[in-house]
mmCIF file of the N, C-alpha and C atoms, coordinates in Angstrom:
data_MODEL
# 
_entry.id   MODEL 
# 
loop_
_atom_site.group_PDB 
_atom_site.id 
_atom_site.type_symbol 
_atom_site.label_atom_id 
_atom_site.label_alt_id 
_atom_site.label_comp_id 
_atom_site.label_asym_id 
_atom_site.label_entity_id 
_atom_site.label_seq_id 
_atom_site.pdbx_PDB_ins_code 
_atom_site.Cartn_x 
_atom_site.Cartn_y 
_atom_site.Cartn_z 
_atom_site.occupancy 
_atom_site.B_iso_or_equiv 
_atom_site.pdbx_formal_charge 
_atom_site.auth_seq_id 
_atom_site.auth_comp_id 
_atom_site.auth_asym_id 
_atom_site.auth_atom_id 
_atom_site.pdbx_PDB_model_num 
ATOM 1   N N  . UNK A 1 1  ? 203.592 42.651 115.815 1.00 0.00 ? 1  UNK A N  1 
ATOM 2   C CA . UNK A 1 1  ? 202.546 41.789 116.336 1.00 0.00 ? 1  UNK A CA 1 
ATOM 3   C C  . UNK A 1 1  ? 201.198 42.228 115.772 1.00 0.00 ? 1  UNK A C  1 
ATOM 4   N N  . UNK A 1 2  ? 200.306 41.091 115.599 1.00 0.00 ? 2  UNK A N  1 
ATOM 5   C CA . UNK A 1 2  ? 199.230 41.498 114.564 1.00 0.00 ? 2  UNK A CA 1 
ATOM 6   C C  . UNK A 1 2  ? 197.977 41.497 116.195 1.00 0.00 ? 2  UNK A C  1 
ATOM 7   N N  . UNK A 1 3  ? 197.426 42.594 115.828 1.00 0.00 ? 3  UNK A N  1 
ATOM 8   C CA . UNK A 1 3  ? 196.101 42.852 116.872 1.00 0.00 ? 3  UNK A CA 1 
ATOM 9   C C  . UNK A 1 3  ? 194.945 42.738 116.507 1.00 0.00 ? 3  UNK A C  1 
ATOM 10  N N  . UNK A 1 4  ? 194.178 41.260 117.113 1.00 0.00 ? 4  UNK A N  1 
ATOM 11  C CA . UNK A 1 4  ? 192.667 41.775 116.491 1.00 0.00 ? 4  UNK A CA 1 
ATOM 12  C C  . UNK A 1 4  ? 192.070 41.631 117.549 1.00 0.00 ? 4  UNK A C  1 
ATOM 13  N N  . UNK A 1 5  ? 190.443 42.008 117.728 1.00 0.00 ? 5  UNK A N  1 
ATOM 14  C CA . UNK A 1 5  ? 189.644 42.234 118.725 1.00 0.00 ? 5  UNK A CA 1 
ATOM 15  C C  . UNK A 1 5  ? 188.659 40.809 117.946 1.00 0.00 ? 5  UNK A C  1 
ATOM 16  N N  . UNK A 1 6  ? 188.195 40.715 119.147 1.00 0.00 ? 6  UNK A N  1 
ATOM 17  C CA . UNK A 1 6  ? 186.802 39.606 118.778 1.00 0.00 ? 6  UNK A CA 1 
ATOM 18  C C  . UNK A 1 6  ? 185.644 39.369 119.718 1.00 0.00 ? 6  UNK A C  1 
ATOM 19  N N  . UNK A 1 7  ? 184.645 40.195 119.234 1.00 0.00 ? 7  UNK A N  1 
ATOM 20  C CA . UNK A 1 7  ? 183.233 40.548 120.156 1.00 0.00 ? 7  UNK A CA 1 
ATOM 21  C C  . UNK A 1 7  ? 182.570 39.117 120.259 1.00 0.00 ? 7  UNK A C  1 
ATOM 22  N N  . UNK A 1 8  ? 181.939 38.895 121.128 1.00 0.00 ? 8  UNK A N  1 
ATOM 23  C CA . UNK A 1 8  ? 181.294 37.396 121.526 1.00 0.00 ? 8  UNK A CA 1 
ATOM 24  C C  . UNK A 1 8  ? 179.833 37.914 121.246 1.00 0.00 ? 8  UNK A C  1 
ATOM 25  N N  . UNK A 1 9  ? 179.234 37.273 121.372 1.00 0.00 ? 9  UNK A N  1 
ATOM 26  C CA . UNK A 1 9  ? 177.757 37.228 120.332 1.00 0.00 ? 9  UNK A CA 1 
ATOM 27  C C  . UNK A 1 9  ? 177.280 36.598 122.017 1.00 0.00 ? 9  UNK A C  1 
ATOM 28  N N  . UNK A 1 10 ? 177.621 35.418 122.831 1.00 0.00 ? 10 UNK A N  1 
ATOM 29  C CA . UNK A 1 10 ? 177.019 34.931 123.701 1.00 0.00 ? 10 UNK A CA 1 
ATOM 30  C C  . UNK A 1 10 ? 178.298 34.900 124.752 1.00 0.00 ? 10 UNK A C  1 
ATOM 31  N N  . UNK A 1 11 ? 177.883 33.891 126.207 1.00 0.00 ? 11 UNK A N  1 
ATOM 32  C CA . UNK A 1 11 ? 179.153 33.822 127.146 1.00 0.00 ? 11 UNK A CA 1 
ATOM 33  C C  . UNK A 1 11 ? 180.133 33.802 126.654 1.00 0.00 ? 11 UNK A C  1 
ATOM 34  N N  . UNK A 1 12 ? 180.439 32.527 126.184 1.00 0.00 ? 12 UNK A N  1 
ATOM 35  C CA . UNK A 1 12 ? 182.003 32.272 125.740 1.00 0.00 ? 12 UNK A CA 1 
ATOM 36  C C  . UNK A 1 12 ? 181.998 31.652 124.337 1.00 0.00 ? 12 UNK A C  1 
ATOM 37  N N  . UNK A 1 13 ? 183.047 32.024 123.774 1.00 0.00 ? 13 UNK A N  1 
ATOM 38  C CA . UNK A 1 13 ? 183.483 30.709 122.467 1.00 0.00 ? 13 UNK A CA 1 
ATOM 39  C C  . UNK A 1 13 ? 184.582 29.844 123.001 1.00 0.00 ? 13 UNK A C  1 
ATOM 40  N N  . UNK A 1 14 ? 184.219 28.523 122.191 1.00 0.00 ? 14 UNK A N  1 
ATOM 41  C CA . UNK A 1 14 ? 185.419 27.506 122.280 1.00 0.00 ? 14 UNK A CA 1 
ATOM 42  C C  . UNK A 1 14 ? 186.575 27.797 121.461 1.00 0.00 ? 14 UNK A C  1 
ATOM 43  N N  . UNK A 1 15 ? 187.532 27.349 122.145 1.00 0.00 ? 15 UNK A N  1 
ATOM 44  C CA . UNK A 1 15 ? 189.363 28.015 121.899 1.00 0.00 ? 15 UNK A CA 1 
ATOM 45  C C  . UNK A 1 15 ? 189.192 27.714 120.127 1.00 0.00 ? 15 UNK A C  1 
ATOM 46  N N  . UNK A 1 16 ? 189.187 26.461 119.761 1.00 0.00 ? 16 UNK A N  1 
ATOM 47  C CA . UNK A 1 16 ? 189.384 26.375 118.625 1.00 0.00 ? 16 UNK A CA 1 
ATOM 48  C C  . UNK A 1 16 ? 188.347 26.767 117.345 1.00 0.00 ? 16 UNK A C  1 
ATOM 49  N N  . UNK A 1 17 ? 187.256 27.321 118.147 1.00 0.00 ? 17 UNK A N  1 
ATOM 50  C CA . UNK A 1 17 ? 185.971 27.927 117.261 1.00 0.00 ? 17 UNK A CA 1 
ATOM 51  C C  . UNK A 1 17 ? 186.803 29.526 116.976 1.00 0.00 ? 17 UNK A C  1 
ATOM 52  N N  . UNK A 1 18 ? 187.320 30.245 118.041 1.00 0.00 ? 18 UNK A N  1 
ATOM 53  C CA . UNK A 1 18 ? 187.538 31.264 118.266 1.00 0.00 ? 18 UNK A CA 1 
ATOM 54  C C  . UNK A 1 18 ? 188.491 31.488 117.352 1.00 0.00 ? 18 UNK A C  1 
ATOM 55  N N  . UNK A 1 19 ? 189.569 30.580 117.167 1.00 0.00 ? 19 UNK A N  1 
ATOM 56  C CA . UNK A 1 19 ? 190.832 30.664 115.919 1.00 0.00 ? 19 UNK A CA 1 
ATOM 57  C C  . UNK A 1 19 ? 190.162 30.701 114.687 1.00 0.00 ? 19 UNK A C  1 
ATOM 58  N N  . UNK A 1 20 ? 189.649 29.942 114.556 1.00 0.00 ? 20 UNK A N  1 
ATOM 59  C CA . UNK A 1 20 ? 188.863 29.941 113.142 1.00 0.00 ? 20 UNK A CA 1 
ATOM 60  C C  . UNK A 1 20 ? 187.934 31.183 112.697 1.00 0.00 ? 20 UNK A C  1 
ATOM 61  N N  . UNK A 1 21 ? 186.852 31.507 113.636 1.00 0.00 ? 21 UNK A N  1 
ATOM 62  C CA . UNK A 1 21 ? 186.212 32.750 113.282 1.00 0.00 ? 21 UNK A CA 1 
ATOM 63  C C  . UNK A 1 21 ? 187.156 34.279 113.487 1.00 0.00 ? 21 UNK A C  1 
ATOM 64  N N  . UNK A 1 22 ? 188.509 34.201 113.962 1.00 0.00 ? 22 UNK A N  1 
ATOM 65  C CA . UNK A 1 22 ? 189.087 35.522 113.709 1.00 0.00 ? 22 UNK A CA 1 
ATOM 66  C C  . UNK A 1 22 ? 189.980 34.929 112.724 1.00 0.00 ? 22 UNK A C  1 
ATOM 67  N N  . UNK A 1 23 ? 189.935 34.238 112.089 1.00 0.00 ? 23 UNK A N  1 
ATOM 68  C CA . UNK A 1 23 ? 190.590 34.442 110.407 1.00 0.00 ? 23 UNK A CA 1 
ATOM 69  C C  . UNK A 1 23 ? 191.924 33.578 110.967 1.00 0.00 ? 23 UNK A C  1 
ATOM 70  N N  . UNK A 1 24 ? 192.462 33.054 112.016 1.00 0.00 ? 24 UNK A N  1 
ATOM 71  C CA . UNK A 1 24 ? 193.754 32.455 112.219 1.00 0.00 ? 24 UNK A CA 1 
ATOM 72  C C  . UNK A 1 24 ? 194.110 31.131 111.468 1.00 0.00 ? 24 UNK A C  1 
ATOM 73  N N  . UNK A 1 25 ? 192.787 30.405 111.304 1.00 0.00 ? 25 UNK A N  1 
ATOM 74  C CA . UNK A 1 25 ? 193.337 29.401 110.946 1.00 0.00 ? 25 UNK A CA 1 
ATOM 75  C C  . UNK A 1 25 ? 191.531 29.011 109.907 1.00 0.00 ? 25 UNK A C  1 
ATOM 76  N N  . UNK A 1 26 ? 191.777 28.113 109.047 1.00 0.00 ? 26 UNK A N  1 
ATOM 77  C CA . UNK A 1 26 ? 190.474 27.947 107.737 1.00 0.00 ? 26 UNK A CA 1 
ATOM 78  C C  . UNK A 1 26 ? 189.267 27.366 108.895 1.00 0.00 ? 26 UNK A C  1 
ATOM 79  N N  . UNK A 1 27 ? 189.650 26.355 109.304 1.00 0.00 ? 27 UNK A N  1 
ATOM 80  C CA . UNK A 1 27 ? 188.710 25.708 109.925 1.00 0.00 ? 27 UNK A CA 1 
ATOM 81  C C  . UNK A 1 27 ? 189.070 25.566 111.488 1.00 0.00 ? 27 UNK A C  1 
ATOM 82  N N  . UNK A 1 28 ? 187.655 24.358 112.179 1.00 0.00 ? 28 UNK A N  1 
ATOM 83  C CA . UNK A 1 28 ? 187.652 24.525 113.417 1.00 0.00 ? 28 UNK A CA 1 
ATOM 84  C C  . UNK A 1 28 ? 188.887 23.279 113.938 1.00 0.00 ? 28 UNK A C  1 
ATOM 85  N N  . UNK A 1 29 ? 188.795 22.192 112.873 1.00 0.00 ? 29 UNK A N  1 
ATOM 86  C CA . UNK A 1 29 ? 189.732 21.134 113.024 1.00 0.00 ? 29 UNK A CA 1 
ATOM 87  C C  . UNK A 1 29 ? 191.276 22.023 113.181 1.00 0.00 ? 29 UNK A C  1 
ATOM 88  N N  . UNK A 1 30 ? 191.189 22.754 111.978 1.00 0.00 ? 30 UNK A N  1 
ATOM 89  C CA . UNK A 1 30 ? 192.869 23.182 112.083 1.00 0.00 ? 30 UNK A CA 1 
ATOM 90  C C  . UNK A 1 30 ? 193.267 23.908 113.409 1.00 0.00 ? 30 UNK A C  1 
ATOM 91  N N  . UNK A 1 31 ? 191.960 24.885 113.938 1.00 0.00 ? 31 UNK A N  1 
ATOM 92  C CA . UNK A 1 31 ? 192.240 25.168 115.095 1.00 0.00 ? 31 UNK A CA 1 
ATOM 93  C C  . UNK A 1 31 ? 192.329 24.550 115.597 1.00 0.00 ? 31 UNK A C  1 
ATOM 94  N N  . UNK A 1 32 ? 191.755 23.119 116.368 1.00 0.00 ? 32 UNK A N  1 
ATOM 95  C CA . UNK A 1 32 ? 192.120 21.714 116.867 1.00 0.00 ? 32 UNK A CA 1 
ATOM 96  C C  . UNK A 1 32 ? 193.700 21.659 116.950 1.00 0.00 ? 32 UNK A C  1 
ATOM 97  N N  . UNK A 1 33 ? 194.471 21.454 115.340 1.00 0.00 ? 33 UNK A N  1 
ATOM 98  C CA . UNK A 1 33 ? 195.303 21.262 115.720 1.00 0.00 ? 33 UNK A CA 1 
ATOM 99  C C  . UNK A 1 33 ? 196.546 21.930 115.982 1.00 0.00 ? 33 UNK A C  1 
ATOM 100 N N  . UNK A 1 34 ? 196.138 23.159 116.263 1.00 0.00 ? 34 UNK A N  1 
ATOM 101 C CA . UNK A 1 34 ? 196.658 24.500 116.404 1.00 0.00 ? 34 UNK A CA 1 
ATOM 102 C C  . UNK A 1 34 ? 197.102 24.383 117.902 1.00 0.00 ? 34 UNK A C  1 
ATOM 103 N N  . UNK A 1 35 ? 195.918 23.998 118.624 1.00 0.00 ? 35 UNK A N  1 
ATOM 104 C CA . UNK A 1 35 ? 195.919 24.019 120.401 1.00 0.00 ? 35 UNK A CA 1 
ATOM 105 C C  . UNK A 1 35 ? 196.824 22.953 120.670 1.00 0.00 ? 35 UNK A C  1 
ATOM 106 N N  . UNK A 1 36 ? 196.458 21.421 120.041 1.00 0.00 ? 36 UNK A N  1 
ATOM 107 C CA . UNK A 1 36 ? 197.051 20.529 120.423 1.00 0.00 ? 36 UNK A CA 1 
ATOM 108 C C  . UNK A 1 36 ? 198.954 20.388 120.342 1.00 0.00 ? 36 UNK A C  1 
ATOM 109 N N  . UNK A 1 37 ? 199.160 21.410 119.308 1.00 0.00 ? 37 UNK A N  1 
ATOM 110 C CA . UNK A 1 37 ? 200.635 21.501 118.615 1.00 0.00 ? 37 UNK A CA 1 
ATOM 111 C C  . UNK A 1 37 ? 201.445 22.244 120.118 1.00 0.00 ? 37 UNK A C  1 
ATOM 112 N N  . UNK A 1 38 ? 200.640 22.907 121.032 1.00 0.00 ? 38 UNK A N  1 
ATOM 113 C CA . UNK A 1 38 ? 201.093 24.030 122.266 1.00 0.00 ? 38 UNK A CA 1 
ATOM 114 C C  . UNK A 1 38 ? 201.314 25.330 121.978 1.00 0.00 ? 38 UNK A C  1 
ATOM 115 N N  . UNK A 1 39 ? 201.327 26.009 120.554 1.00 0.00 ? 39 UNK A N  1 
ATOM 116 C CA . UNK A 1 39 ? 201.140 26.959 120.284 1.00 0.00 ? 39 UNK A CA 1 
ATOM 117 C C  . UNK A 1 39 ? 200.219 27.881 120.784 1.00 0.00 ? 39 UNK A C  1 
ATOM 118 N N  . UNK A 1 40 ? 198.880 27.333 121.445 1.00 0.00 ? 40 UNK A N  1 
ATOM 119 C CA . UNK A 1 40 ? 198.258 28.964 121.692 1.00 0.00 ? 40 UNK A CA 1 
ATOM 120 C C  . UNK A 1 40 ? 198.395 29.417 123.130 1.00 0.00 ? 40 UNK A C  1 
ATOM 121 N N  . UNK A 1 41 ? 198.430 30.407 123.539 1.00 0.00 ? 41 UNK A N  1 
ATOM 122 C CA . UNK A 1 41 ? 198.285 30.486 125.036 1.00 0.00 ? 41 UNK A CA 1 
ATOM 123 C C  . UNK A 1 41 ? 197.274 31.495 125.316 1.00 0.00 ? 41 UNK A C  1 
ATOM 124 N N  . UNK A 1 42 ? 196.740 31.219 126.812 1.00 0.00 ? 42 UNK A N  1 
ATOM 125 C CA . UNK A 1 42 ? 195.474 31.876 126.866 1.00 0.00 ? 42 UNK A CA 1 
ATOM 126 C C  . UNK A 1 42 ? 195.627 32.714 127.955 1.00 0.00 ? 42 UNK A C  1 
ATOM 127 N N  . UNK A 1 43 ? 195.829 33.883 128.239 1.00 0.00 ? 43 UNK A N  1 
ATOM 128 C CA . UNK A 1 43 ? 196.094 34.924 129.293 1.00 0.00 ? 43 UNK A CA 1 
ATOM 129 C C  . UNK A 1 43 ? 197.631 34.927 129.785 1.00 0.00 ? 43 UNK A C  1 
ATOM 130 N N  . UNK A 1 44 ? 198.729 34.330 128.250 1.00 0.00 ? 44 UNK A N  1 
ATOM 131 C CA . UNK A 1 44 ? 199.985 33.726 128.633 1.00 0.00 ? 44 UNK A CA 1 
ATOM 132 C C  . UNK A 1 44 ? 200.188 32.651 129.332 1.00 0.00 ? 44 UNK A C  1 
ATOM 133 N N  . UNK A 1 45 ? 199.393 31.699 129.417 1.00 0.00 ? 45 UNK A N  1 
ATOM 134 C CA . UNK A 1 45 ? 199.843 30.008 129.687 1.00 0.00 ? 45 UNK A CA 1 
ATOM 135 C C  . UNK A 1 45 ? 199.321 29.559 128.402 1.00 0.00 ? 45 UNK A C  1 
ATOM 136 N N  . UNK A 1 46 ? 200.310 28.192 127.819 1.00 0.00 ? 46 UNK A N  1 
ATOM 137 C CA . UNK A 1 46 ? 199.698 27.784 127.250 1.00 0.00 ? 46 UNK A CA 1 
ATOM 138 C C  . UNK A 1 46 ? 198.529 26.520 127.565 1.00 0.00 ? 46 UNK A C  1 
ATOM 139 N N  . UNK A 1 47 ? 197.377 26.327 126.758 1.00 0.00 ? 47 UNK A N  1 
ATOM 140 C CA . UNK A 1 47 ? 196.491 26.216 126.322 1.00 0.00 ? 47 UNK A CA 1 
ATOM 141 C C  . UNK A 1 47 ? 196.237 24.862 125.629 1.00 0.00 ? 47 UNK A C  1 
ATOM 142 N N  . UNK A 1 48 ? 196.081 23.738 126.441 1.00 0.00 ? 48 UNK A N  1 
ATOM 143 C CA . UNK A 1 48 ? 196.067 22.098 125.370 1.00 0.00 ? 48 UNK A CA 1 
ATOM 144 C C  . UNK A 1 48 ? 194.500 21.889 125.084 1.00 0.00 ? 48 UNK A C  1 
ATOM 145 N N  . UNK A 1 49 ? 193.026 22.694 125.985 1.00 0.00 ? 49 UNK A N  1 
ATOM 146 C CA . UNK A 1 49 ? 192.199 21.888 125.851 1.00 0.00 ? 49 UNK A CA 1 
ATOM 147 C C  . UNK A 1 49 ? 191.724 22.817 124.471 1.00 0.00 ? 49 UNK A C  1 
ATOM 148 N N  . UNK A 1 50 ? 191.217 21.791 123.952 1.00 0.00 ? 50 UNK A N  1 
ATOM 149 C CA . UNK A 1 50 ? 190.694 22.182 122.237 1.00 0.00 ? 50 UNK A CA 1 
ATOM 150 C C  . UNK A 1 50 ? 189.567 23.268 122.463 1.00 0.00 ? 50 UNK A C  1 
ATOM 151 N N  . UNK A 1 51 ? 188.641 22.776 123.426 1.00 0.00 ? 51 UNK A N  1 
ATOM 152 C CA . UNK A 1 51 ? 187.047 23.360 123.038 1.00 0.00 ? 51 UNK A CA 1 
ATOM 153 C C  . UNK A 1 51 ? 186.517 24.340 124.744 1.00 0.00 ? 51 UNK A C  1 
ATOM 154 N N  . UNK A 1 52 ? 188.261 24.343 125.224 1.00 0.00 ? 52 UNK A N  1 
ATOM 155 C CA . UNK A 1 52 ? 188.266 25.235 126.378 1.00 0.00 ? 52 UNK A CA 1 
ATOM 156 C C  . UNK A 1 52 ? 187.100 27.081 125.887 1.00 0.00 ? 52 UNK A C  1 
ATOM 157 N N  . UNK A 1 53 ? 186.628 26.873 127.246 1.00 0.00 ? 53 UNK A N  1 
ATOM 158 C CA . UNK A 1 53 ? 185.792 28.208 127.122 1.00 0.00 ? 53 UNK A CA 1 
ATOM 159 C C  . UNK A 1 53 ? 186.649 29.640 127.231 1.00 0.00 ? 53 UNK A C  1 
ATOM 160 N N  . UNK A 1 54 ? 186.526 30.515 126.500 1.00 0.00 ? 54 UNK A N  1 
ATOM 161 C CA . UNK A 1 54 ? 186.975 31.902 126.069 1.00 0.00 ? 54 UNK A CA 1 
ATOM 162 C C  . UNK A 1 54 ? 186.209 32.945 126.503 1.00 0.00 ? 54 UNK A C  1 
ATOM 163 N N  . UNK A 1 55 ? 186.409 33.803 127.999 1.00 0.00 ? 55 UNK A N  1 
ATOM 164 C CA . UNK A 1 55 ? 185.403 34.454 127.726 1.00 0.00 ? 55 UNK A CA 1 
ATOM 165 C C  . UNK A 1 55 ? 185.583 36.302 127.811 1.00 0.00 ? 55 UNK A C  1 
ATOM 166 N N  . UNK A 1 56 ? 185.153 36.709 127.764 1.00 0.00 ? 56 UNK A N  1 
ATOM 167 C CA . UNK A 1 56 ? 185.272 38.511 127.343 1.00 0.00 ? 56 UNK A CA 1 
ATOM 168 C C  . UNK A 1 56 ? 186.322 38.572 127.953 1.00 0.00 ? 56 UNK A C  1 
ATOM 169 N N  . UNK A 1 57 ? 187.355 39.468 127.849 1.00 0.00 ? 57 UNK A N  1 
ATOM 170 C CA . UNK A 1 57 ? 188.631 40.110 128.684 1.00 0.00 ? 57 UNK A CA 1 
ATOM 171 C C  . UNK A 1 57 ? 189.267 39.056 128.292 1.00 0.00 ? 57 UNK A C  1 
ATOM 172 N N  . UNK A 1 58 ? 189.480 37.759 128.276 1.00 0.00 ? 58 UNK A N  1 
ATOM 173 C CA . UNK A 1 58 ? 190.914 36.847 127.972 1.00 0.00 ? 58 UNK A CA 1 
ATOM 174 C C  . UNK A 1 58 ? 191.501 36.913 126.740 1.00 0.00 ? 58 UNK A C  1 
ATOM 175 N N  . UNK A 1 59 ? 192.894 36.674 126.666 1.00 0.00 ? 59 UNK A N  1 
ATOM 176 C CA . UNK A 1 59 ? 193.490 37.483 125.018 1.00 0.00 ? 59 UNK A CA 1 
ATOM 177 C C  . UNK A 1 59 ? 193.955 36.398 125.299 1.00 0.00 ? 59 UNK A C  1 
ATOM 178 N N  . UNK A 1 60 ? 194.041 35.809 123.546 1.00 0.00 ? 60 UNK A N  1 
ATOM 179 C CA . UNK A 1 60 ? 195.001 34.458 123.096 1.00 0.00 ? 60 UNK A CA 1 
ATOM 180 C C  . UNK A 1 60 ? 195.694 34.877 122.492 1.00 0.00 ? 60 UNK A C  1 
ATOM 181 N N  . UNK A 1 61 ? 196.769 34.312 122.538 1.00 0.00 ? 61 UNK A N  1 
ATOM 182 C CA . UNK A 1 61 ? 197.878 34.192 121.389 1.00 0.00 ? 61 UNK A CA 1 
ATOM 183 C C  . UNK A 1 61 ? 198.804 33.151 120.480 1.00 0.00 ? 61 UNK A C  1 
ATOM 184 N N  . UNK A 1 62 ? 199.210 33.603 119.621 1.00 0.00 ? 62 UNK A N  1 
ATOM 185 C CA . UNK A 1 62 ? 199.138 32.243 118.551 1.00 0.00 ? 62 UNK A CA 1 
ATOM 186 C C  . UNK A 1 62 ? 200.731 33.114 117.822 1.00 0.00 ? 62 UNK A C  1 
ATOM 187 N N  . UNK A 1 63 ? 201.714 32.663 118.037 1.00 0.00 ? 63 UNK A N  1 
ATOM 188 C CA . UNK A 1 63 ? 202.944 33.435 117.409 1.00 0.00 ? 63 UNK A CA 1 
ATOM 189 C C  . UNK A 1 63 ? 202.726 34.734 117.602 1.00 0.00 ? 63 UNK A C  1 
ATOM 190 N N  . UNK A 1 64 ? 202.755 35.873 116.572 1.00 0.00 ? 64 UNK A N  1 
ATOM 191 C CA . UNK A 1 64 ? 202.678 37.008 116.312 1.00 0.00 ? 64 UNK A CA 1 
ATOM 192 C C  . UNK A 1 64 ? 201.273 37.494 116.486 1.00 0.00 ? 64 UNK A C  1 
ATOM 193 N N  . UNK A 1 65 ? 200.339 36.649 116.799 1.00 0.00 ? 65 UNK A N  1 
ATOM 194 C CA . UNK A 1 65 ? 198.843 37.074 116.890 1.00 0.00 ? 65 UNK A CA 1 
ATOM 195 C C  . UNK A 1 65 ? 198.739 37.364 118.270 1.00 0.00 ? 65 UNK A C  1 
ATOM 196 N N  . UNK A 1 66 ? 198.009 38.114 118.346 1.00 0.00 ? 66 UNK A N  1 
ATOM 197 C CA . UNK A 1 66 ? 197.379 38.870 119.919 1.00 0.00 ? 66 UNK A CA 1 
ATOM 198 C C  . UNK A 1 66 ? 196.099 38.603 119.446 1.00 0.00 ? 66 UNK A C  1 
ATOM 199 N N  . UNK A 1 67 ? 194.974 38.149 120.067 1.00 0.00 ? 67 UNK A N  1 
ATOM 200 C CA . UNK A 1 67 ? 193.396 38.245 119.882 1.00 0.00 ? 67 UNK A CA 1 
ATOM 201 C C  . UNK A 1 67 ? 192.894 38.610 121.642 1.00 0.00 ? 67 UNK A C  1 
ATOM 202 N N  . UNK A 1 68 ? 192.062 39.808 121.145 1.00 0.00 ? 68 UNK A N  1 
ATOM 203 C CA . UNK A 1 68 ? 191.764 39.972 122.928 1.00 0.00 ? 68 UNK A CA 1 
ATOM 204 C C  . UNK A 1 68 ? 190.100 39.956 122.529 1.00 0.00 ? 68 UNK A C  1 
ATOM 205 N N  . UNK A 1 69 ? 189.231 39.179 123.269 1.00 0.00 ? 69 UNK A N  1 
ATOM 206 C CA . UNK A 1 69 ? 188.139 38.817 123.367 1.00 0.00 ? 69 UNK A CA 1 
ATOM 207 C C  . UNK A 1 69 ? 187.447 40.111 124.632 1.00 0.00 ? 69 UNK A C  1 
ATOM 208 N N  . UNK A 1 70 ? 186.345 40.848 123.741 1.00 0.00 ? 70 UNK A N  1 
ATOM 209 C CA . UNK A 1 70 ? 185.375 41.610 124.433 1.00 0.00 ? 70 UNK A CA 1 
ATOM 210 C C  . UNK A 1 70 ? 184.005 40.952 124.802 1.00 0.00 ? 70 UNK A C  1 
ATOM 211 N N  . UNK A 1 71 ? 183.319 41.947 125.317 1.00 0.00 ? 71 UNK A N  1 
ATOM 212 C CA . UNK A 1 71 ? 181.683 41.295 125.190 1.00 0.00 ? 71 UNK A CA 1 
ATOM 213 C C  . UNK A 1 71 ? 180.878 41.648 124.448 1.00 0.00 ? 71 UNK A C  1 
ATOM 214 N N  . UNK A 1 72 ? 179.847 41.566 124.472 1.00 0.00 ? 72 UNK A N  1 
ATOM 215 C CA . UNK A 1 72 ? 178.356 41.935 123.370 1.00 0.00 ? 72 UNK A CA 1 
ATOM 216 C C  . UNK A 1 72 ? 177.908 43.422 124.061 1.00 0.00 ? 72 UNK A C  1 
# 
Protein backbone atom coordinates (compact mmCIF):
# COMPACT_ATOMS: atom_id res chain seq x y z
CA UNK A 1 0.00 0.00 0.00
CA UNK A 2 1.36 3.32 -1.15
CA UNK A 3 1.39 6.13 1.87
CA UNK A 4 1.29 9.71 1.33
CA UNK A 5 0.66 12.57 3.72
CA UNK A 6 -0.98 15.86 2.48
CA UNK A 7 -0.62 19.18 4.57
CA UNK A 8 -3.61 21.67 3.93
CA UNK A 9 -2.49 25.18 3.33
CA UNK A 10 -6.26 26.31 4.62
CA UNK A 11 -9.58 24.40 6.34
CA UNK A 12 -10.28 21.90 3.94
CA UNK A 13 -9.62 20.76 0.26
CA UNK A 14 -12.22 19.46 -2.11
CA UNK A 15 -12.15 15.50 -2.57
CA UNK A 16 -11.34 15.80 -6.13
CA UNK A 17 -8.82 18.87 -5.81
CA UNK A 18 -7.12 16.70 -3.16
CA UNK A 19 -6.57 13.59 -5.76
CA UNK A 20 -5.09 15.68 -8.12
CA UNK A 21 -2.66 17.76 -5.95
CA UNK A 22 -1.22 14.41 -4.26
CA UNK A 23 -0.18 13.16 -7.67
CA UNK A 24 -3.28 10.41 -7.88
CA UNK A 25 -4.75 11.40 -10.71
CA UNK A 26 -3.44 14.51 -13.75
CA UNK A 27 -6.27 16.65 -13.22
CA UNK A 28 -9.23 17.89 -11.11
CA UNK A 29 -11.86 16.48 -13.76
CA UNK A 30 -10.15 13.02 -13.61
CA UNK A 31 -10.45 13.25 -9.97
CA UNK A 32 -14.18 14.00 -10.71
CA UNK A 33 -14.25 10.97 -12.28
CA UNK A 34 -12.41 9.03 -9.91
CA UNK A 35 -15.19 9.82 -7.01
CA UNK A 36 -18.03 9.36 -9.29
CA UNK A 37 -16.65 5.67 -10.54
CA UNK A 38 -17.09 4.72 -6.19
CA UNK A 39 -13.61 4.14 -5.93
CA UNK A 40 -12.56 6.58 -3.24
CA UNK A 41 -13.51 6.25 0.29
CA UNK A 42 -13.20 8.74 2.92
CA UNK A 43 -12.49 7.54 6.61
CA UNK A 44 -13.54 3.95 4.88
CA UNK A 45 -17.02 4.78 3.42
CA UNK A 46 -17.17 5.36 0.17
CA UNK A 47 -17.32 8.80 -1.13
CA UNK A 48 -19.81 10.00 -4.36
CA UNK A 49 -19.72 13.84 -3.64
CA UNK A 50 -17.01 15.28 -6.08
CA UNK A 51 -16.10 18.64 -4.28
CA UNK A 52 -16.94 17.07 -0.68
CA UNK A 53 -14.79 18.94 2.04
CA UNK A 54 -11.48 17.09 3.36
CA UNK A 55 -10.35 18.14 6.42
CA UNK A 56 -6.99 17.51 8.64
CA UNK A 57 -7.09 13.90 10.26
CA UNK A 58 -9.46 12.28 7.41
CA UNK A 59 -7.48 9.65 5.19
CA UNK A 60 -8.79 8.74 1.64
CA UNK A 61 -8.32 5.98 -0.20
CA UNK A 62 -8.20 5.12 -3.76
CA UNK A 63 -7.11 1.17 -4.38
CA UNK A 64 -3.65 0.77 -2.99
CA UNK A 65 -3.42 4.52 -2.03
CA UNK A 66 -3.75 5.60 1.61
CA UNK A 67 -3.64 9.63 1.69
CA UNK A 68 -4.01 10.89 5.32
CA UNK A 69 -4.66 14.66 5.39
CA UNK A 70 -2.81 16.85 8.29
CA UNK A 71 -3.00 20.53 9.13
CA UNK A 72 -0.89 23.69 8.53
Amino acid sequence: MQRLEFSLNGDYVELNQLLKLAGVCDSGGAGKQLVASGDVSVDGKVELRKTCKIRAGQVVSLGDVRITVKGN
